[in-house]
N, C-alpha and C positions, 0 to 999 in steps of 0.2 A: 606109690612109695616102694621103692626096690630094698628087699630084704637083704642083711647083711651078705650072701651068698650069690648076689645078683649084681654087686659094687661093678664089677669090671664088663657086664654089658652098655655101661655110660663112657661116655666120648673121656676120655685119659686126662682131660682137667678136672671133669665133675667126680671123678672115680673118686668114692669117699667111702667113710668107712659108719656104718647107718645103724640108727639107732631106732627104737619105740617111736620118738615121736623127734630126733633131731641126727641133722647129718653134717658130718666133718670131711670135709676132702682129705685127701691126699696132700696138699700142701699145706691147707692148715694144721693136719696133723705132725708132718715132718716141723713145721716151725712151732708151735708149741711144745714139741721135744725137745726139739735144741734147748730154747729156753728153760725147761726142767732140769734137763740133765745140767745146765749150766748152774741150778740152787744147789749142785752139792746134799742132798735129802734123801735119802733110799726110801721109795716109795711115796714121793712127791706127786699126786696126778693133777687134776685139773676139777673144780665147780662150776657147775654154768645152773647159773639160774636167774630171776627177774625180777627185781625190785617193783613194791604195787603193780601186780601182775593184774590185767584185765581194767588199768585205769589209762586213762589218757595220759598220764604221765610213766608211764612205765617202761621199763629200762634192761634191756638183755644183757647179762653181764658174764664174764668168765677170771674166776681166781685161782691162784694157788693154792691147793687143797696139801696136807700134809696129814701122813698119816694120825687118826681120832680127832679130825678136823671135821672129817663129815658128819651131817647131824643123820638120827636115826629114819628121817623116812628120805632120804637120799635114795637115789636107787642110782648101783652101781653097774657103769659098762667098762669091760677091760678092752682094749684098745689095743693096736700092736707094740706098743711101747711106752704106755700107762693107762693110768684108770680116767676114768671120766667120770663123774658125780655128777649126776642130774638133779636138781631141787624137786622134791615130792610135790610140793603145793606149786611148783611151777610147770609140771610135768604138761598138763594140760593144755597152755600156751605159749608151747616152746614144740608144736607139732608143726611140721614142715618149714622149721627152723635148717637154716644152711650156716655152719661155720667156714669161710675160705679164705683164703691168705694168694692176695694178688700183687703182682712186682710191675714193675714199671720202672720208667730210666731213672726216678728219687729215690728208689728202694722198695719197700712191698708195706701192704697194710694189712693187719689181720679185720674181716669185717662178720657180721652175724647182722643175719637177717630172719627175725623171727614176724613173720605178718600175723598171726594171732596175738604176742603179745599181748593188745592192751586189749582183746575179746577173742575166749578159744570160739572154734570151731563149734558148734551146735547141731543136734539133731529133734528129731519129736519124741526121742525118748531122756533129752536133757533137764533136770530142774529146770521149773518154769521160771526163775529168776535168772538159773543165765540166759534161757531166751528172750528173756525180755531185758536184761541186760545187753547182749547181743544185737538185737535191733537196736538197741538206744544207740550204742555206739557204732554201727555200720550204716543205717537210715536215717533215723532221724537227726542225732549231735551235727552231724555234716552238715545239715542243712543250715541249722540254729547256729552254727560258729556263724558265719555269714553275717550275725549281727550280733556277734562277742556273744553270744549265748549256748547253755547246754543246758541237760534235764540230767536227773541221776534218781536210778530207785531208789528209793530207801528201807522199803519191805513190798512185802506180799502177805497179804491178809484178809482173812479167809470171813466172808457175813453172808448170812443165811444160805450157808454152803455156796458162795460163791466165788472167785478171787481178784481181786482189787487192787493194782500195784498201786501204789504210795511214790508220789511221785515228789522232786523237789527243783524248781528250777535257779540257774545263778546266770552269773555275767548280766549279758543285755536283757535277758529272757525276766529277771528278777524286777516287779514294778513296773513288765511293759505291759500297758493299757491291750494287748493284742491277744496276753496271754492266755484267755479263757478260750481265744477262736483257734490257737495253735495247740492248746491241750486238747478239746475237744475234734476241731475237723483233721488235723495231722494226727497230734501224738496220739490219742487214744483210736482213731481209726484207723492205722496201721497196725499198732498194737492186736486188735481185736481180729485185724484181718491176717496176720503171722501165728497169731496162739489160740485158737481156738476156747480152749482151758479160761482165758482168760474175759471175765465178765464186764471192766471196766479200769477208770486211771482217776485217783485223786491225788490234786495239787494242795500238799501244805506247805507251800513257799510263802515267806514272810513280805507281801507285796505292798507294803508300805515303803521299804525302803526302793529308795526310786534313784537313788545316785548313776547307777549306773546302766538303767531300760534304754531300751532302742527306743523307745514310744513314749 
């Protein structure tokens, strides 16, 4: 990640203007000015943050912020011709987020590509819930969409000093006949072999209902 001071060693399209954890070109930034300076507001800048950040549904988004619009754990970047408000609780999976603004012969699109979104980045010194949130959704979910199915934790919970993700499955995964050989030889054996910390997986999925199992 190139520090704000290193912008112009990148090729004259990427040349952006860089943040903590997100970066703005050069053309996305000249076009989102236009457009500011076009609301007539002194002190108009810009929000970018994620709606259900780190869910499969999660959504990178960028508004018009006006001045006492921002909330308090925003964290503010001034830019060269306004502010940027970065979402606090989004701050995390909006790292190696790219804003740019591409033209073409029908006009130009503004686009944000943030690949952490819907699971930040993780290390061995992250709460063990987002690594094992992280694995769920980069190993194992890929696997289990394949047959409309997903798993999601629903805690971490601690029995005779041990820790136990609490597991819950849906889609096809929910009433499939399979699910005890995919909790145990998938889910929890990848689990156990990414997190060390981690002693086991219990399934409290309600598998009676059988409407929608792959099995």
């Amino acid at each position: 990640m190139y520090g704000a001071a290193d912008w112009r060693k990148l090729p004259a399209r990427l040349r952006g203007i860089f943040m903590t954890a997100i970066t703005i070109t050069d053309a996305a930034h000249d076009y989102l000015a236009d457009l500011l300076e076009k609301q007539n507001t002194p002190g108009i800048g810009i929000r970018v943050f994620i709606t259900q950040p780190g869910t499969q549904y999660a959504e990178t988004c960028i508004a018009y912020c006006k001045p006492g619009e921002e909330k308090p754990e925003d964290k503010a970047i001034g830019l060269k011709s306004f502010t940027a408000w970065i979402d606090g609780f989004s701050e995390a999976f909006l790292d190696d987020a790219v804003v740019d603004y591409a033209t073409d012969r029908m006009g130009g699109q503004l686009t944000i590509k943030a690949p952490n979104a819907k699971v930040p980045m993780v290390n061995a010194d992250s709460p063990i819930n987002e690594r094992i949130n992280y694995y769920l959704q980069t190993e194992i979910n890929p696997g289990l969409a394949s047959h409309g199915g997903q798993v999601t934790l629903i805690d971490v919970v601690e029995e005779e000093a041990k820790n136990i993700a609490v597991l819950q499955f849906g889609g096809g995964c929910q009433g499939c006949g399979q699910a005890d050989v995919t909790l145990k030889e998938g889910i929890e054996r990848t689990l156990l072999e990414r997190i060390p910390e981690l002693s086991g997986v219990r399934d409290v999925t309600d598998h009676t209902q059988k409407e929608n199992a792959y099995y």
